[in-house]
PyMOL commands that place a pseudoatom at each C-alpha (Angstrom):
pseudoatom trace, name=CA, resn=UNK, resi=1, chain=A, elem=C, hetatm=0, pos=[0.000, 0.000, 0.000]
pseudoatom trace, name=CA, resn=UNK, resi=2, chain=A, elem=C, hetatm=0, pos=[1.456, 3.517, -0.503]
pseudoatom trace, name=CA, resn=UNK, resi=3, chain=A, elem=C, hetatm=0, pos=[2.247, 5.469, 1.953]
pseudoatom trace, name=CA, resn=UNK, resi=4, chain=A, elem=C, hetatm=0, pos=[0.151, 8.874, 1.726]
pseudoatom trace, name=CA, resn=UNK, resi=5, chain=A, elem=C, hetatm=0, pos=[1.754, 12.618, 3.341]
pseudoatom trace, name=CA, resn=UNK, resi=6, chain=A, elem=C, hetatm=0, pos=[0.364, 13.982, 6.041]
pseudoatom trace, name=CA, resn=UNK, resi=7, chain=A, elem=C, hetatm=0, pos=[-0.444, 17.520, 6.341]
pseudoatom trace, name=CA, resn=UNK, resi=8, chain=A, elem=C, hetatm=0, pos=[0.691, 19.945, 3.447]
pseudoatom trace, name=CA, resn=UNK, resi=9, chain=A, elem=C, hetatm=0, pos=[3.355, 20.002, 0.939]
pseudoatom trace, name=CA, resn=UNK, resi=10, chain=A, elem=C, hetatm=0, pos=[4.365, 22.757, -0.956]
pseudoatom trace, name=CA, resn=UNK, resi=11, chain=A, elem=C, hetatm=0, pos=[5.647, 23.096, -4.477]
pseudoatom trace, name=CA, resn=UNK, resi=12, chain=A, elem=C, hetatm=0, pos=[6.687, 25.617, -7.070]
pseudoatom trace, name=CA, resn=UNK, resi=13, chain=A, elem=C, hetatm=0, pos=[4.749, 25.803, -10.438]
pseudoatom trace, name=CA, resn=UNK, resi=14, chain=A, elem=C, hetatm=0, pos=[6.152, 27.022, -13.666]
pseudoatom trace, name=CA, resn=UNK, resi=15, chain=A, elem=C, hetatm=0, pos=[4.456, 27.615, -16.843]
pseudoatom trace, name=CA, resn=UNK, resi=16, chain=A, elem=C, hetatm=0, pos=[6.861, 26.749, -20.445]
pseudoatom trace, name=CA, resn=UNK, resi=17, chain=A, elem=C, hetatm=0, pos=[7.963, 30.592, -21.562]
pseudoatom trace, name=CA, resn=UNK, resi=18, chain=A, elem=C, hetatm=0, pos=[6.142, 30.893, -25.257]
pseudoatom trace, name=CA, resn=UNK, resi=19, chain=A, elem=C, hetatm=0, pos=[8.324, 32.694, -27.973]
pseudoatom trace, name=CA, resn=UNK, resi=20, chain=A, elem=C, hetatm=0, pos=[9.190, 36.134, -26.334]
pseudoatom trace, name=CA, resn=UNK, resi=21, chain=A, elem=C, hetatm=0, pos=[7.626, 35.843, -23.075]
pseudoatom trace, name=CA, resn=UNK, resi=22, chain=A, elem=C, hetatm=0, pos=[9.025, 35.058, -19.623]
pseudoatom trace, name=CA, resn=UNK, resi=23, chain=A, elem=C, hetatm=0, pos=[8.283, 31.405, -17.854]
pseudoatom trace, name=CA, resn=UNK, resi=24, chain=A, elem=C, hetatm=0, pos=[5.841, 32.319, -14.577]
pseudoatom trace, name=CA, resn=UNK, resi=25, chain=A, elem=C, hetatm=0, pos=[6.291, 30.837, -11.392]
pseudoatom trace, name=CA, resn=UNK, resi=26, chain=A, elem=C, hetatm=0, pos=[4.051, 30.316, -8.395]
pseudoatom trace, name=CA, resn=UNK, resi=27, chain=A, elem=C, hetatm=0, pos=[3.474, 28.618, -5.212]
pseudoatom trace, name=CA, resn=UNK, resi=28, chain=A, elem=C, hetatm=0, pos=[0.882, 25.959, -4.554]
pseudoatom trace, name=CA, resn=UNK, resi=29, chain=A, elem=C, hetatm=0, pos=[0.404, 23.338, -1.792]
pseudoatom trace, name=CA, resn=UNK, resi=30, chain=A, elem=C, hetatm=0, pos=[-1.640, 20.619, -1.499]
pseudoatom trace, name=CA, resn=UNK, resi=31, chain=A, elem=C, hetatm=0, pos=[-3.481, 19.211, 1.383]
pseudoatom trace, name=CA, resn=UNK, resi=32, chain=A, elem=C, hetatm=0, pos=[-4.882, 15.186, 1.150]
pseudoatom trace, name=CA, resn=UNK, resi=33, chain=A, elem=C, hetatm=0, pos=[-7.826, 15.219, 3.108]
pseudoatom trace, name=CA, resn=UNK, resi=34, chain=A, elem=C, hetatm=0, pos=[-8.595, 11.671, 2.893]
pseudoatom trace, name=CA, resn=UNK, resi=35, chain=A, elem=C, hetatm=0, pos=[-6.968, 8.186, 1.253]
pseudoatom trace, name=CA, resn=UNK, resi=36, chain=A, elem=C, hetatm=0, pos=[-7.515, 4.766, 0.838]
pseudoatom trace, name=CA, resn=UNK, resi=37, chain=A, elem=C, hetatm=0, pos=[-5.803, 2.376, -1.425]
pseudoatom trace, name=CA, resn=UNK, resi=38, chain=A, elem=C, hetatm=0, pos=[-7.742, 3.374, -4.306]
pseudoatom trace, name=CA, resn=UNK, resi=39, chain=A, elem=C, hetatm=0, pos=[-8.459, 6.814, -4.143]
pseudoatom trace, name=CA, resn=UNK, resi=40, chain=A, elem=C, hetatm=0, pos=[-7.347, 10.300, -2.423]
pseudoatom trace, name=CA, resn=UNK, resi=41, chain=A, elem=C, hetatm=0, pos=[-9.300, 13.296, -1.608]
pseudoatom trace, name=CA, resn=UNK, resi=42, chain=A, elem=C, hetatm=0, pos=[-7.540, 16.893, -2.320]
pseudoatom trace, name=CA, resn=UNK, resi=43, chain=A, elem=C, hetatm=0, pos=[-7.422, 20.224, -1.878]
pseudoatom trace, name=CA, resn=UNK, resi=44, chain=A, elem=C, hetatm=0, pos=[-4.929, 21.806, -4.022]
pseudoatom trace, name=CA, resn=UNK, resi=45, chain=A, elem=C, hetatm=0, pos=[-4.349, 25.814, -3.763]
pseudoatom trace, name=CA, resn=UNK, resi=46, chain=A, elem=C, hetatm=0, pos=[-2.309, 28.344, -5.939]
pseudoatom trace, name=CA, resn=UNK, resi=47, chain=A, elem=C, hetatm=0, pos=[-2.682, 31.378, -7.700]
pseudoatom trace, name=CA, resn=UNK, resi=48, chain=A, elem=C, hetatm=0, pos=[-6.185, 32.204, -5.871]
pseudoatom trace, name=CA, resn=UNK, resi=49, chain=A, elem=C, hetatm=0, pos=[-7.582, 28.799, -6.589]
pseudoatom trace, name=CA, resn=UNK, resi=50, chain=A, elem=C, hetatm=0, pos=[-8.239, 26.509, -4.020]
pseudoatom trace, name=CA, resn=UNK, resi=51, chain=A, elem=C, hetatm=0, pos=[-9.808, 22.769, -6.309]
pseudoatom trace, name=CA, resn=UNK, resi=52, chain=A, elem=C, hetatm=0, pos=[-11.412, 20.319, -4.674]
pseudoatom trace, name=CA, resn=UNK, resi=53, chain=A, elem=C, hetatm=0, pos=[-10.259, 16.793, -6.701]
pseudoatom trace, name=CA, resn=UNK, resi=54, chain=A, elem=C, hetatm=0, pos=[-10.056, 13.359, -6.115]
pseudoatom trace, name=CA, resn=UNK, resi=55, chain=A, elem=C, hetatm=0, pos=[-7.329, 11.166, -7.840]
pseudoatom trace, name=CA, resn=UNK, resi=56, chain=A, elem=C, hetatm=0, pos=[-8.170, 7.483, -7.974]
pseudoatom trace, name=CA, resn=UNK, resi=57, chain=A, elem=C, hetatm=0, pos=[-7.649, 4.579, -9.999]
pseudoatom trace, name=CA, resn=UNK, resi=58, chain=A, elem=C, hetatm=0, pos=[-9.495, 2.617, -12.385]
pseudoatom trace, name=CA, resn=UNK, resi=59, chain=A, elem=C, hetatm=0, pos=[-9.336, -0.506, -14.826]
pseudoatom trace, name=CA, resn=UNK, resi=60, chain=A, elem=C, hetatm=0, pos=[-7.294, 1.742, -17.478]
pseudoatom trace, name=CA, resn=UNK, resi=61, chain=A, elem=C, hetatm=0, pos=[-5.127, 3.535, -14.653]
pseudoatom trace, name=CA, resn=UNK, resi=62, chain=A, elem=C, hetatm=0, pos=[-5.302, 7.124, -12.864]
pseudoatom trace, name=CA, resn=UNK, resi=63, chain=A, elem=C, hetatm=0, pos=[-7.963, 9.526, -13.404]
pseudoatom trace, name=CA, resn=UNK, resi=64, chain=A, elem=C, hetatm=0, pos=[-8.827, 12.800, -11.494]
pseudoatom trace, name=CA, resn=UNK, resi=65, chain=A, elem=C, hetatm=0, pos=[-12.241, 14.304, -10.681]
pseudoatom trace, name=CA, resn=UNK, resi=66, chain=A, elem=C, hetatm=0, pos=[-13.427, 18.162, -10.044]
pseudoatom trace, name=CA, resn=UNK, resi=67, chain=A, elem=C, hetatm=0, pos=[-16.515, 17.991, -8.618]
pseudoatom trace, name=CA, resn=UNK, resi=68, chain=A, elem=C, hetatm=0, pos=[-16.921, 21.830, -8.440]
pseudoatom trace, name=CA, resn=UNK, resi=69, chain=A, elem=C, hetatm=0, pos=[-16.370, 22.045, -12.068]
pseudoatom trace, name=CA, resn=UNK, resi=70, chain=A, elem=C, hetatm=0, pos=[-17.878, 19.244, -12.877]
pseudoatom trace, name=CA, resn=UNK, resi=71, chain=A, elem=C, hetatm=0, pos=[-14.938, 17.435, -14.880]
pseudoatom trace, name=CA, resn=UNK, resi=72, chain=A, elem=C, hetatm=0, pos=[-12.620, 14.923, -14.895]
pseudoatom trace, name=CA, resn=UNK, resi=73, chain=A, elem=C, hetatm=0, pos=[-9.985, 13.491, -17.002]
pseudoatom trace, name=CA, resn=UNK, resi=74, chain=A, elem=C, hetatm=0, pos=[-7.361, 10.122, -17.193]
pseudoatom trace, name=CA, resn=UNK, resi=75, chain=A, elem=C, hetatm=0, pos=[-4.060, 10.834, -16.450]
pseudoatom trace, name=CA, resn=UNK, resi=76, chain=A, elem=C, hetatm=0, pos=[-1.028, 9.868, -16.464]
pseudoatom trace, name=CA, resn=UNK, resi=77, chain=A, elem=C, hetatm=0, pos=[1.976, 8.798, -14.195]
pseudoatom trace, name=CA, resn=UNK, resi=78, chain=A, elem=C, hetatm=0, pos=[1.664, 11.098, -11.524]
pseudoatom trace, name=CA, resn=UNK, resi=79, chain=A, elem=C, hetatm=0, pos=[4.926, 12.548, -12.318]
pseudoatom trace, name=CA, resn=UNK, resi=80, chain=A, elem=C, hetatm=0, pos=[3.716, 13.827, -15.975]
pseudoatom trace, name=CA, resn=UNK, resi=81, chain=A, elem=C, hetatm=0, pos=[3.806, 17.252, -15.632]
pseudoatom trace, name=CA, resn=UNK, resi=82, chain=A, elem=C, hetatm=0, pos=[3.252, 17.398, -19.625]
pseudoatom trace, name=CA, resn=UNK, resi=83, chain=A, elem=C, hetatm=0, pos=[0.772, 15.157, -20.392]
pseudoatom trace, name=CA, resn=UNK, resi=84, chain=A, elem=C, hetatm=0, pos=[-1.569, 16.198, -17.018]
pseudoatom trace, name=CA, resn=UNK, resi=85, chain=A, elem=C, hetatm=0, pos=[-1.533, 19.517, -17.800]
pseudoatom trace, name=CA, resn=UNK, resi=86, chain=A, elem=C, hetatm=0, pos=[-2.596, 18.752, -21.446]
pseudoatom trace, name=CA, resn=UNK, resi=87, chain=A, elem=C, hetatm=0, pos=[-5.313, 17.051, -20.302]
pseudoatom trace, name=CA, resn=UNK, resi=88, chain=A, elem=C, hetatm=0, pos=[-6.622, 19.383, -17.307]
pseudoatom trace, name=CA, resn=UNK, resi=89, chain=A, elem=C, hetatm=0, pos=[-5.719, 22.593, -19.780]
pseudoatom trace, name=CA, resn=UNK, resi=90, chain=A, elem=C, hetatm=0, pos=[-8.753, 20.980, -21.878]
pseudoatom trace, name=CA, resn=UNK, resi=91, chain=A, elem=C, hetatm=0, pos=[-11.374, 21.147, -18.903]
pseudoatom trace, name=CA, resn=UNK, resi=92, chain=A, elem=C, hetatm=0, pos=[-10.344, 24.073, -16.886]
pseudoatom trace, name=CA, resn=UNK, resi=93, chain=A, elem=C, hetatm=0, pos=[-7.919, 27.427, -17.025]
pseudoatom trace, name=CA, resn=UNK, resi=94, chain=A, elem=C, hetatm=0, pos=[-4.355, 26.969, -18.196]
pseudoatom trace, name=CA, resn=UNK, resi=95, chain=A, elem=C, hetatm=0, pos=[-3.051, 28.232, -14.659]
pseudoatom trace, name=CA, resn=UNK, resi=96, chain=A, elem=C, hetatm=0, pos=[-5.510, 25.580, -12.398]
pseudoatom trace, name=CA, resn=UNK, resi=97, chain=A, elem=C, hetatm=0, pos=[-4.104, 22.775, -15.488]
pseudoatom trace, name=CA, resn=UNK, resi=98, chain=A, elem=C, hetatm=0, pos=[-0.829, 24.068, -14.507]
pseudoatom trace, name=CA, resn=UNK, resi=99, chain=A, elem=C, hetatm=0, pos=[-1.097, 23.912, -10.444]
pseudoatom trace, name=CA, resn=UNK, resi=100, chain=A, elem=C, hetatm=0, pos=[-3.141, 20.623, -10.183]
pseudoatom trace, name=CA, resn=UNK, resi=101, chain=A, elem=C, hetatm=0, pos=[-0.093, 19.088, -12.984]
pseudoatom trace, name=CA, resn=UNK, resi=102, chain=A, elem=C, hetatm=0, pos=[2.188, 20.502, -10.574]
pseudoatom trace, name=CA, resn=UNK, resi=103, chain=A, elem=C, hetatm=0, pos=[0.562, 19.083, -7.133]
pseudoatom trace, name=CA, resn=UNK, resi=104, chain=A, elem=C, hetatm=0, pos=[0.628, 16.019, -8.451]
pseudoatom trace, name=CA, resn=UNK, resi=105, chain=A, elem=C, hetatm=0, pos=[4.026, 15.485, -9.351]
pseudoatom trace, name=CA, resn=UNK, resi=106, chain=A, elem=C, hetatm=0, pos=[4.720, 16.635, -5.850]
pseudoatom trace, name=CA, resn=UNK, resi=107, chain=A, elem=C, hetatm=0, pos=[2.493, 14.204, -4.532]
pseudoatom trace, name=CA, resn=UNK, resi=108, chain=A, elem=C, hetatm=0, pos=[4.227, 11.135, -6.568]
pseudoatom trace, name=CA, resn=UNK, resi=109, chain=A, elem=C, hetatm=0, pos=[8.117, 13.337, -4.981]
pseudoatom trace, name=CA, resn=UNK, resi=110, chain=A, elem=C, hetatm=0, pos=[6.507, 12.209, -1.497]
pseudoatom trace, name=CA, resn=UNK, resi=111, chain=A, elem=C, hetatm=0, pos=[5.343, 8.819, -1.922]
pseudoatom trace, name=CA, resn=UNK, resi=112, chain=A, elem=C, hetatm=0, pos=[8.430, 7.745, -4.099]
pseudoatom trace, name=CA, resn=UNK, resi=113, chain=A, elem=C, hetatm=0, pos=[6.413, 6.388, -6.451]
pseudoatom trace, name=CA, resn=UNK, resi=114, chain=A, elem=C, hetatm=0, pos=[3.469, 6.899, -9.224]
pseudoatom trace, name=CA, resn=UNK, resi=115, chain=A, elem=C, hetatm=0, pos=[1.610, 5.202, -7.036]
pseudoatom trace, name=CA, resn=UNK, resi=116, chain=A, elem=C, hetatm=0, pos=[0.474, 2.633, -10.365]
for i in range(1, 116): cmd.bond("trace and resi %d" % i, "trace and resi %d" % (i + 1))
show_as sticks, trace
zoom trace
């Protein structure tokens, strides 16, 4: 079973710099409410957004639900900044994609692992 933080963890997010602009950089933290072998409950803050998600798995692998936007996507190793934020930047705001991509990657830094 993986072992899940306790408390908060903080982590920096960056956004890729487009031709001629400067990369941004932010703080965010996440908070995991609840856990279970199967699923986590989370509330991820940065860049005045606090999101409500839970990250859980399924026969395919990860997915991620927003219940206050009313979304969800797969994803993919918890450690894919890239490809999460691809996914998220489909369903919500490029900065929230950015943080939640972020949070989890810290989340996987903690546990050691992509927890699949």
């Amino acid at each position: 079973m993986t072992a899940w933080p306790e408390g908060r963890m903080e982590f920096v997010c960056t956004t890729p710099a487009e031709e001629g602009e400067r990369e941004e950089k932010w703080l965010g933290e996440v908070v995991v409410k609840n856990h279970s072998m199967f699923m986590a409950e989370l509330l991820i803050y940065g860049r005045y957004s606090c999101i409500n998600a839970g990250i859980g798995k399924y026969m395919s692998g990860q997915d991620i639900c927003i219940p206050d936007i009313d979304t969800g996507c797969p994803l993919s190793s918890l450690s894919d900044i890239f490809w999460n934020r691809e996914r998220l930047s489909a369903h919500m705001n490029e900065t929230d994609a950015v943080t939640v991509a972020h949070a989890l990657r810290a989340l996987s830094g903690y546990t050691g692992r992509d927890w699949l």
